[in-house]
MARLOKOL-783464 format. One record per residue (C-alpha): y negated, x, z. Coordinates in steps of 0.001 Angstrom, whole numbers. Example, Ala and Ser with C-alpha at 12.3 -4.5 7.8 and 13.67 -1.06 7.14 Angstrom:
BEGIN
REC        c2        c1        c3
REC      4500     12300      7800
REC      1060     13670      7140
END
This chain:
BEGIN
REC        c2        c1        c3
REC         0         0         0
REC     -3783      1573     -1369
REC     -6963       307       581
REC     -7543     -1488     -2155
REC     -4508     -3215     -1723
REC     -5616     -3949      2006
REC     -9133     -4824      1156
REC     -8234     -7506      -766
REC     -6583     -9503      1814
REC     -9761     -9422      4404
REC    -12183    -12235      3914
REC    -15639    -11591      3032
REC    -18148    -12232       298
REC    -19014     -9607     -1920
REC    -19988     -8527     -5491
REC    -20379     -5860     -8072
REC    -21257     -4116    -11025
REC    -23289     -5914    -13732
REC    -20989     -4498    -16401
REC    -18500     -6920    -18509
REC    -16650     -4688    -20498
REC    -14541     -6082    -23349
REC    -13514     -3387    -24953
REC    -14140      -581    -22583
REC    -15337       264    -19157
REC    -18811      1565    -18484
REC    -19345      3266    -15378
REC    -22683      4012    -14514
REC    -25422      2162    -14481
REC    -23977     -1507    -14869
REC    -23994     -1407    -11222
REC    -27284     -3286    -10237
REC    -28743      -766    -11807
REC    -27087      2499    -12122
REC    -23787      1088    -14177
REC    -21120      5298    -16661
REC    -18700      5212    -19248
REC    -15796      8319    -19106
REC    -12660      6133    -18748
REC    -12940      4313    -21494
REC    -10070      1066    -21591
REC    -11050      1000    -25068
REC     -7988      -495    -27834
REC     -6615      3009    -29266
REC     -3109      1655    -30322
REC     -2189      1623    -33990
REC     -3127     -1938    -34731
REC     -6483     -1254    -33833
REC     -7502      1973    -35943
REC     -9375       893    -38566
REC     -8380      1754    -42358
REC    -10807      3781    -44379
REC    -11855       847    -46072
REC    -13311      -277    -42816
REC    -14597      2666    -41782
REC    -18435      2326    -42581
REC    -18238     -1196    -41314
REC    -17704      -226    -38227
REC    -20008      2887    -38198
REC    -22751       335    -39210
REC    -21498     -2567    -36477
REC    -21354       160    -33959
REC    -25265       986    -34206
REC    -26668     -1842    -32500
REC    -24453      -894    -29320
REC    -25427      2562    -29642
REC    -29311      1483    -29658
REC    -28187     -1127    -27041
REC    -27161      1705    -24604
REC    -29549      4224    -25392
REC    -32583      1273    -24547
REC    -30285      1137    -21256
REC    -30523      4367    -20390
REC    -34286      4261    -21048
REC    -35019       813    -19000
REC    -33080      2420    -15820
REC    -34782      5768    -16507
REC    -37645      3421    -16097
REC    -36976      1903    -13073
REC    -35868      5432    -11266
REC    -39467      6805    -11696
REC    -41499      3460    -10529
REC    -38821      4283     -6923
REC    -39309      7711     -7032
REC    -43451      7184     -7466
REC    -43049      4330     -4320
REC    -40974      6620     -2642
REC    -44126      8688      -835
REC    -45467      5740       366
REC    -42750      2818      1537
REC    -40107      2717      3110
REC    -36553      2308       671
REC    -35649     -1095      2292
REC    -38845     -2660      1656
REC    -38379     -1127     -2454
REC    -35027     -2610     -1943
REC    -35631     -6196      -385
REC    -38882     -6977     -3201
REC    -36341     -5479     -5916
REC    -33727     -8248     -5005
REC    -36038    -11033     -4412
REC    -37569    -10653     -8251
REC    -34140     -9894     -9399
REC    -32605    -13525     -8313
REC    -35113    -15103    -11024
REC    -33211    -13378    -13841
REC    -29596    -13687    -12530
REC    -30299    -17600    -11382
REC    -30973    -18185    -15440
REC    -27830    -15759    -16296
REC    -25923    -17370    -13893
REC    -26605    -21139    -14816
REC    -26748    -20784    -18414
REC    -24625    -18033    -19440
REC    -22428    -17125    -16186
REC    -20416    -20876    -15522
REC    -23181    -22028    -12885
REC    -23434    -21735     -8743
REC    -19596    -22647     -9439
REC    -18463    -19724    -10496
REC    -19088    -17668     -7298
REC    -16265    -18418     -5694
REC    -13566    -16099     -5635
REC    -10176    -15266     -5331
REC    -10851    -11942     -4236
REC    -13663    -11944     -1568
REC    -12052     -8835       405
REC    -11909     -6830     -2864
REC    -15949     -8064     -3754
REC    -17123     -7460      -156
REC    -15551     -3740        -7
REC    -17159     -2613     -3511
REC    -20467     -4110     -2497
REC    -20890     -1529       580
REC    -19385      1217     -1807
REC    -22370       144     -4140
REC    -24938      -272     -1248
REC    -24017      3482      -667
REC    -24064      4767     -3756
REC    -27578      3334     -4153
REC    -28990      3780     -1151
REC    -28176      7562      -986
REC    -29017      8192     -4611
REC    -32719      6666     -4207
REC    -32706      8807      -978
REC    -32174     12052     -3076
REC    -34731     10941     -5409
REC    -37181     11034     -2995
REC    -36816     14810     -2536
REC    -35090     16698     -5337
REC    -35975     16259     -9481
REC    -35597     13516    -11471
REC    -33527     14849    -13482
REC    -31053     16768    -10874
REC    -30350     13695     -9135
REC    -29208     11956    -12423
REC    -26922     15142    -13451
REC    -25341     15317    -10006
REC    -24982     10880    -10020
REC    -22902     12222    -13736
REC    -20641     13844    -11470
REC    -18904     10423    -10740
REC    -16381     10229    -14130
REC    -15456     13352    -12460
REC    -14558     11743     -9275
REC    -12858      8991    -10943
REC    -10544     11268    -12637
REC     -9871     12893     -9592
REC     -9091      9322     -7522
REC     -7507      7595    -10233
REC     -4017      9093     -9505
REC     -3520      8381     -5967
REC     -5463      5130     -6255
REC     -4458      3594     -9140
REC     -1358      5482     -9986
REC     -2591      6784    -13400
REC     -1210      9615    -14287
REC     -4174     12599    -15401
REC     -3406     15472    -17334
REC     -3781     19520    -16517
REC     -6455     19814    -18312
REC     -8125     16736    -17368
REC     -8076     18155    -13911
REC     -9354     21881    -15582
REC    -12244     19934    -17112
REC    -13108     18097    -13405
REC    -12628     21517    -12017
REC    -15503     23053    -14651
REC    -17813     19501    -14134
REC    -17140     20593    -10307
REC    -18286     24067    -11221
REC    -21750     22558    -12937
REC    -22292     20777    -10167
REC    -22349     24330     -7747
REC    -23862     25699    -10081
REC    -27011     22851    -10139
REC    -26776     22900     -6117
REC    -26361     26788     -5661
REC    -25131     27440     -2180
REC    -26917     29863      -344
REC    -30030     29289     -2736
REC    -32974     27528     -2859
REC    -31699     24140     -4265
REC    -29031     23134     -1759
REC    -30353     20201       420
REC    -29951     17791      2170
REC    -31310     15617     -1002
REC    -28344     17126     -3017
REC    -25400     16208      -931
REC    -27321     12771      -815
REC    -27102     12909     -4928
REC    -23015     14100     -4541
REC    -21949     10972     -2206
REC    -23663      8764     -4541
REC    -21282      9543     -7424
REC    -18499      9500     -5333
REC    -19417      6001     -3880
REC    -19925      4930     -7153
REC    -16742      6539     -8581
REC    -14913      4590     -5919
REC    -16425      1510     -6658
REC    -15444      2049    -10473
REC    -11838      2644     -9185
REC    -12348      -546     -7315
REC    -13467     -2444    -10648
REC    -10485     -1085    -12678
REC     -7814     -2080     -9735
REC     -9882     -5750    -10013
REC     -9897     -6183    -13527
REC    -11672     -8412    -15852
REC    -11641    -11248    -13333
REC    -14987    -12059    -12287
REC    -17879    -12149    -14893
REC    -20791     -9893    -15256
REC    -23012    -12581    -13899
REC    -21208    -13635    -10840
REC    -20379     -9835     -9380
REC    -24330     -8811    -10312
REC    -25241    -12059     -8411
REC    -23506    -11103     -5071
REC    -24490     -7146     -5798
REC    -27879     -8406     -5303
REC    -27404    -10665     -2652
REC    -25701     -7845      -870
REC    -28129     -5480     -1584
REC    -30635     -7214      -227
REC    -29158     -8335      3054
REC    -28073     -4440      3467
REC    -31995     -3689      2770
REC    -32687     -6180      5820
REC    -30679     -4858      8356
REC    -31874     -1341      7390
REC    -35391     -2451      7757
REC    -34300     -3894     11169
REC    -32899     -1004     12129
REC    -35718      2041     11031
REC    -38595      -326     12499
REC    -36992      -751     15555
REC    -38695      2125     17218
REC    -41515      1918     15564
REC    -42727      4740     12785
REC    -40198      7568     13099
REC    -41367      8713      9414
REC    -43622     11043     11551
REC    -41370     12916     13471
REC    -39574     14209     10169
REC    -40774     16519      7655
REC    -37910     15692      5243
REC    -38851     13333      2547
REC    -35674     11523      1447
REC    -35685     11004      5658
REC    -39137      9713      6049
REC    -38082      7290      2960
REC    -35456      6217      4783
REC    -37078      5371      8128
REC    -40810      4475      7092
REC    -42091      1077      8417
REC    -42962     -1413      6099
REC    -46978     -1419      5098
REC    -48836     -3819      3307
REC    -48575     -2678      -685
REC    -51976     -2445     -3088
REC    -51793     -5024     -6782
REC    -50751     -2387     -8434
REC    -48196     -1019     -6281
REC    -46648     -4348     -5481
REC    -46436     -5425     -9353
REC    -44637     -1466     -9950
REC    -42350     -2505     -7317
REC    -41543     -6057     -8490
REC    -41273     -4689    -11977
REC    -37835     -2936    -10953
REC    -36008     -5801    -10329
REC    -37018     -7356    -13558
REC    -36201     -3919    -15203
REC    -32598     -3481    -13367
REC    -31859     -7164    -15038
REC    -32753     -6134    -18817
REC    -31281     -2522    -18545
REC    -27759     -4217    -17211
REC    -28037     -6630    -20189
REC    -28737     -3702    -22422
REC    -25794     -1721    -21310
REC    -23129     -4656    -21009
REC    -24605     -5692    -24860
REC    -23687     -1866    -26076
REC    -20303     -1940    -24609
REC    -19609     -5764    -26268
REC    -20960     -4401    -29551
REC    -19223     -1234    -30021
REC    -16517       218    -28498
REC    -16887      2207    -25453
REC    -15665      5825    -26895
REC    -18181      5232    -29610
REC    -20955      4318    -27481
REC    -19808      6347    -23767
REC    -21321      9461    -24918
REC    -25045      8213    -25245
REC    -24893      7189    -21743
REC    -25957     11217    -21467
REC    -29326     10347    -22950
REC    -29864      9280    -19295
REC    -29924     12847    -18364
REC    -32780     13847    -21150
REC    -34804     10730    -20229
REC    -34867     11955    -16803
REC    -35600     15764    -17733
REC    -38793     14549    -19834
REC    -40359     11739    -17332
REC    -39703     14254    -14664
REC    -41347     17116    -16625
REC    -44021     14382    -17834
REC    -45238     13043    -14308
REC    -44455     15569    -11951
REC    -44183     18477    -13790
REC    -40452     19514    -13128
REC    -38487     21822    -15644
REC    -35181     22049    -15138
REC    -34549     26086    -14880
REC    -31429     28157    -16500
REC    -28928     27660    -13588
REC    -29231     23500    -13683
REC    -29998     23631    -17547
REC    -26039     25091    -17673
REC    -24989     23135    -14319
REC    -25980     19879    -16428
REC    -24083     21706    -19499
REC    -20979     21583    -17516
REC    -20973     18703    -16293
REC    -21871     17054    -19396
REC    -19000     19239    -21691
REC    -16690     17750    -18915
REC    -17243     14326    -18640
REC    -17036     13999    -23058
REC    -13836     16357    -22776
REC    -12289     13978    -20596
REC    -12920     11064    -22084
REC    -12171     12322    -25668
REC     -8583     13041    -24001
REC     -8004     10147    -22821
REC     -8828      8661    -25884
REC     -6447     10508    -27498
REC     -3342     10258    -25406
REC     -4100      6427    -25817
REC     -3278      7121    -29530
REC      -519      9040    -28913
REC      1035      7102    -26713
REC       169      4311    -29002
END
């Protein structure tokens, strides 16, 4: 018996990522957000190779998922600088709670119209819902932590470090079986990762262990999808996400304001994110908040439209344009250029996540 297979028989309420995959199974960003791709489900058996005669078809039906995911990646990109701008100034839970509260608008209309109505969120599964939802709370809360501290752009390359973790989980979690050199390529991702961090260096922090439990928070909660399969919709497990979310941002606001400000006894800024009190926010500020929750809702429609239109080992590999978007707003606004060592930590991790994906592409085939 897994935890998963324990999970799912406590009772709860719960949700999940915003990501209905069809034909494959995005894993980063989709997730109230941040939903990534590596493990693609895609169809690889015989059947479902195309012929030459279909090949430009496809090519020219798979560029509209493509764009779909690339806008994605641009929309969360988006969304990470208006919370890293906010992050000097409020407190995460108060981001967190005026994110949700503009993000129920959206979802309501997904929900009734497009999602089978108020209905539809009942489950089967509550104990399976509730224990990815605090996997996701963690993921997000620690990666908008890191943010607060560390570049744009590192954060995002170390949250890319989750298909690594997935690979490494899926075995004695799921039971898949992962090849040698599947492993050697999560060894090398590993390796981009120490190399971004750099023990003993300048760029360890707090901030980047923050980044490193992200991914694996999220990788478990990918795990978690993948055990649950395609049984709740996109609109139903981004519903509860959200409602979860926000209840999580309320007791952490309870919590940090209990003793009044204890931003000021810490010098560390992903800390004095975490345990601001709330403050009153200016026009501007409070419209750049709101914005992300309206933001979150289009970028997870974005990425769940690439991954309906195209299949996911055609389209996976763009979600890396996340990575560029973040090097350029980062170097645009604040000024931060990624030097050599995380310019080749990024390279790793990058050359890992396609290798293993491309290979498990192609032991689909084989074994098709």
């Amino acid at each position: 018996m897994t935890i998963f297979d324990i999970a799912e028989n406590l009772p709860a309420v719960q949700s999940a990522v915003s990501a209905v995959r069809q034909r494959g199974f995005p894993w980063a960003r989709l997730a109230g957000s941040m939903s990534a791709p590596i493990l693609s489900t895609s169809d690889t058996s015989p059947s479902s190779i195309p012929d030459s005669g279909q090949d430009s078809r496809q090519r020219n039906a798979s560029l509209p998922g493509i764009l779909c995911l690339c806008g994605g990646a641009l929309v969360f990109s988006l969304q990470d600088v208006v919370i890293k701008l906010m992050s000097g100034g409020y407190p995460l839970s108060q981001v967190l709670v005026m994110r949700c509260l503009v993000a129920f608008v959206p979802l309501y209309f997904l929900l009734r119209f497009g999602g089978g109505g108020v209905r539809a969120l009942r489950s089967s599964r509550m104990g399976l819902l509730l224990f990815r939802a605090g996997l996701l709370l963690c993921a997000y809360t620690t990666y908008y932590l890191a943010m607060a501290t560390i570049p744009l752009a590192v954060v995002v390359a170390l949250f890319f470090a989750a298909p690594l973790f997935i690979v490494l989980l899926a075995q004695p979690m799921l039971g898949e079986k992962v090849s040698p050199a599947q492993v050697a390529a999560v060894l090398v991702g590993f390796a981009g990762v120490v190399v971004i961090c750099r023990p003993g260096g300048e760029v360890l922090d707090v901030a980047a262990l923050l980044a490193i439990f992200s991914a694996l928070f999220y990788g478990l909660a990918a795990l978690l999808t993948r055990k649950m399969g395609g049984t709740e919709s996109g609109a139903v497990m981004a519903t509860y996400q959200n409602i979860i979310f926000f209840l999580g941002a309320v007791v952490i606001a309870a919590i940090t304001n209990a003793g009044g400000d204890l931003s000021t006894a810490v010098e560390h800024k992903s800390l004095a994110f975490l345990l601001r009190p709330w403050v009153m926010p200016g026009t501007t500020d409070f419209l750049l908040i709101a914005s992300t929750g309206l933001v979150g809702a289009c970028g997870s429609f974005l990425l769940t439209q690439a991954y309906r239109l195209a299949e996911a080992n055609v389209v996976a590999p763009f979600e890396y344009v996340s990575i560029l978007v973040a090097t350029l707003f980062g170097w645009a606004i604040w000024d931060e250029v990624p030097d050599l060592y995380t310019a080749l930590g990024i390279g790793l991790i990058i050359a890992a996540g396609l290798f293993v994906m491309y290979s498990k592409k192609s032991s689909g085939e084989q074994a098709g």
